[in-house]
N, C-alpha and C positions, 0 to 999 in steps of 0.2 A: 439426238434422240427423236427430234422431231420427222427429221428425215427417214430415220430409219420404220417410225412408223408409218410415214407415206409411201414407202417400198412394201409395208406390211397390206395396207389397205391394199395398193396396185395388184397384188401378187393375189390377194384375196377377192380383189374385183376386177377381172381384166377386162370388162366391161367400160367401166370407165372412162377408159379415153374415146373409146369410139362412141358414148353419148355425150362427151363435150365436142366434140369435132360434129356430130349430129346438130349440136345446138347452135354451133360456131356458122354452117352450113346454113341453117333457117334462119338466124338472125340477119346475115351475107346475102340472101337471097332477097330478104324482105325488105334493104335497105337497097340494095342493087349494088355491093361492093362485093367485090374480092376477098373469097375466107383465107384469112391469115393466122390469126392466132383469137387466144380465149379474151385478149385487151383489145377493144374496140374502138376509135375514136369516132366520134360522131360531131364534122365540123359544123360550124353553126355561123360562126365568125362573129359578132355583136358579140358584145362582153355582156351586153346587157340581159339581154335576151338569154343566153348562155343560163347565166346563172338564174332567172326567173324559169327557165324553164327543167334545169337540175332541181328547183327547187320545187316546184308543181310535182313532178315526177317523184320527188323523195317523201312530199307529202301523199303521192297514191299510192307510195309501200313502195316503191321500184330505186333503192339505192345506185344513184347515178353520179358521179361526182363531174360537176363543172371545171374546166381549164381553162384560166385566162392569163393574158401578159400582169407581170414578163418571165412566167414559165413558157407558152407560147407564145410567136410572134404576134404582133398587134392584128385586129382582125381575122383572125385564125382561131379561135375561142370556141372549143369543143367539147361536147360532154364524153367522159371516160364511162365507158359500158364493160362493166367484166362479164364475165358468162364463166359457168360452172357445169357440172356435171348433173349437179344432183336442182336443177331448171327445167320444167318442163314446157313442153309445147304451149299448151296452153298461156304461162309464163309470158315466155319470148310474143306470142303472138298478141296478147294481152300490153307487154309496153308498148310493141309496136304499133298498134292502134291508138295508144297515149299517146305517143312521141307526134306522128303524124296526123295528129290535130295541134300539137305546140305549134310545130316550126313549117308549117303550109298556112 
Protein backbone atom coordinates (compact mmCIF):
# COMPACT_ATOMS: atom_id res chain seq x y z
CA UNK A 1 0.00 0.00 0.00
CA UNK A 2 2.77 2.02 0.90
CA UNK A 3 4.24 1.85 -2.46
CA UNK A 4 1.54 2.24 -4.15
CA UNK A 5 0.98 5.54 -2.50
CA UNK A 6 4.47 6.75 -3.34
CA UNK A 7 3.42 6.02 -7.26
CA UNK A 8 0.40 8.19 -6.16
CA UNK A 9 2.48 11.14 -4.89
CA UNK A 10 5.21 10.81 -8.06
CA UNK A 11 2.36 10.69 -10.58
CA UNK A 12 0.92 13.74 -8.74
CA UNK A 13 4.26 15.51 -8.13
CA UNK A 14 6.59 14.95 -11.12
CA UNK A 15 8.48 17.44 -9.69
CA UNK A 16 9.93 15.76 -7.33
CA UNK A 17 12.60 13.97 -8.34
CA UNK A 18 14.10 16.75 -10.12
CA UNK A 19 14.30 18.90 -6.67
CA UNK A 20 16.12 15.84 -4.88
CA UNK A 21 18.66 15.39 -7.74
CA UNK A 22 18.62 19.66 -7.20
CA UNK A 23 19.55 19.08 -3.60
CA UNK A 24 21.66 15.89 -4.33
CA UNK A 25 23.62 18.37 -6.87
CA UNK A 26 24.16 21.40 -3.98
CA UNK A 27 25.02 19.26 -1.32
CA UNK A 28 27.86 17.31 -4.23
CA UNK A 29 29.05 20.56 -5.00
CA UNK A 30 29.38 22.13 -1.61
CA UNK A 31 31.35 19.12 -0.38
CA UNK A 32 33.44 18.68 -3.71
CA UNK A 33 32.01 14.98 -4.37
CA UNK A 34 30.55 13.38 -7.08
CA UNK A 35 26.46 13.39 -7.07
CA UNK A 36 25.48 9.89 -6.73
CA UNK A 37 22.56 9.33 -5.02
CA UNK A 38 19.97 10.84 -2.04
CA UNK A 39 22.53 8.56 0.72
CA UNK A 40 25.56 10.49 1.33
CA UNK A 41 28.51 9.46 3.16
CA UNK A 42 30.59 11.91 4.68
CA UNK A 43 34.13 10.24 5.76
CA UNK A 44 35.42 11.61 8.84
CA UNK A 45 37.47 8.61 9.84
CA UNK A 46 37.90 9.17 14.04
CA UNK A 47 35.27 7.24 15.56
CA UNK A 48 35.54 9.78 17.93
CA UNK A 49 35.03 12.69 16.41
CA UNK A 50 32.49 10.99 14.07
CA UNK A 51 30.03 10.60 16.63
CA UNK A 52 30.81 14.08 18.64
CA UNK A 53 30.21 15.62 15.60
CA UNK A 54 26.74 13.53 14.39
CA UNK A 55 25.90 14.52 17.63
CA UNK A 56 26.54 18.51 17.58
CA UNK A 57 24.77 18.42 14.28
CA UNK A 58 21.60 16.42 15.76
CA UNK A 59 21.65 18.81 18.59
CA UNK A 60 21.29 22.02 15.78
CA UNK A 61 18.18 20.08 14.35
CA UNK A 62 20.24 18.46 11.26
CA UNK A 63 19.47 14.61 11.62
CA UNK A 64 22.73 13.09 10.68
CA UNK A 65 23.59 9.60 11.75
CA UNK A 66 27.21 8.62 12.78
CA UNK A 67 29.08 5.24 11.17
CA UNK A 68 31.54 3.40 12.99
CA UNK A 69 33.24 -0.02 13.13
CA UNK A 70 32.52 -2.68 12.70
CA UNK A 71 29.74 -1.69 10.45
CA UNK A 72 32.61 0.29 8.58
CA UNK A 73 36.24 -0.54 8.43
CA UNK A 74 38.33 0.94 11.23
CA UNK A 75 39.12 4.58 10.57
CA UNK A 76 36.64 4.95 7.86
CA UNK A 77 33.98 6.48 10.43
CA UNK A 78 31.49 8.62 8.56
CA UNK A 79 28.57 10.51 9.05
CA UNK A 80 25.36 9.16 6.86
CA UNK A 81 23.48 12.45 5.30
CA UNK A 82 20.14 11.55 3.44
CA UNK A 83 18.67 14.28 1.51
CA UNK A 84 15.14 14.53 0.51
CA UNK A 85 13.08 16.39 -1.67
CA UNK A 86 10.94 18.30 0.39
CA UNK A 87 15.06 20.31 1.72
CA UNK A 88 15.61 23.49 0.82
CA UNK A 89 18.54 25.40 -0.19
CA UNK A 90 18.74 27.30 2.56
CA UNK A 91 18.58 23.76 4.51
CA UNK A 92 21.44 22.20 2.71
CA UNK A 93 23.39 25.36 2.82
CA UNK A 94 22.76 25.95 6.55
CA UNK A 95 24.31 22.17 7.51
CA UNK A 96 26.94 22.79 5.43
CA UNK A 97 28.30 25.78 7.06
CA UNK A 98 27.72 23.54 10.51
CA UNK A 99 29.50 20.71 9.27
CA UNK A 100 32.52 22.73 8.09
CA UNK A 101 33.23 24.35 11.16
CA UNK A 102 33.06 20.60 12.94
CA UNK A 103 35.49 18.78 10.95
CA UNK A 104 38.26 21.85 9.73
Amino acid sequence: ASNIAALDVLQKTPSLPQKLWANIHQLSSALGTKPCSAIMPIIIGDDQKTMATAKVLLDSGFYVQGIRPPTVPENTSRLRVTLSASHTEEMIHSFCTQLKTLIH
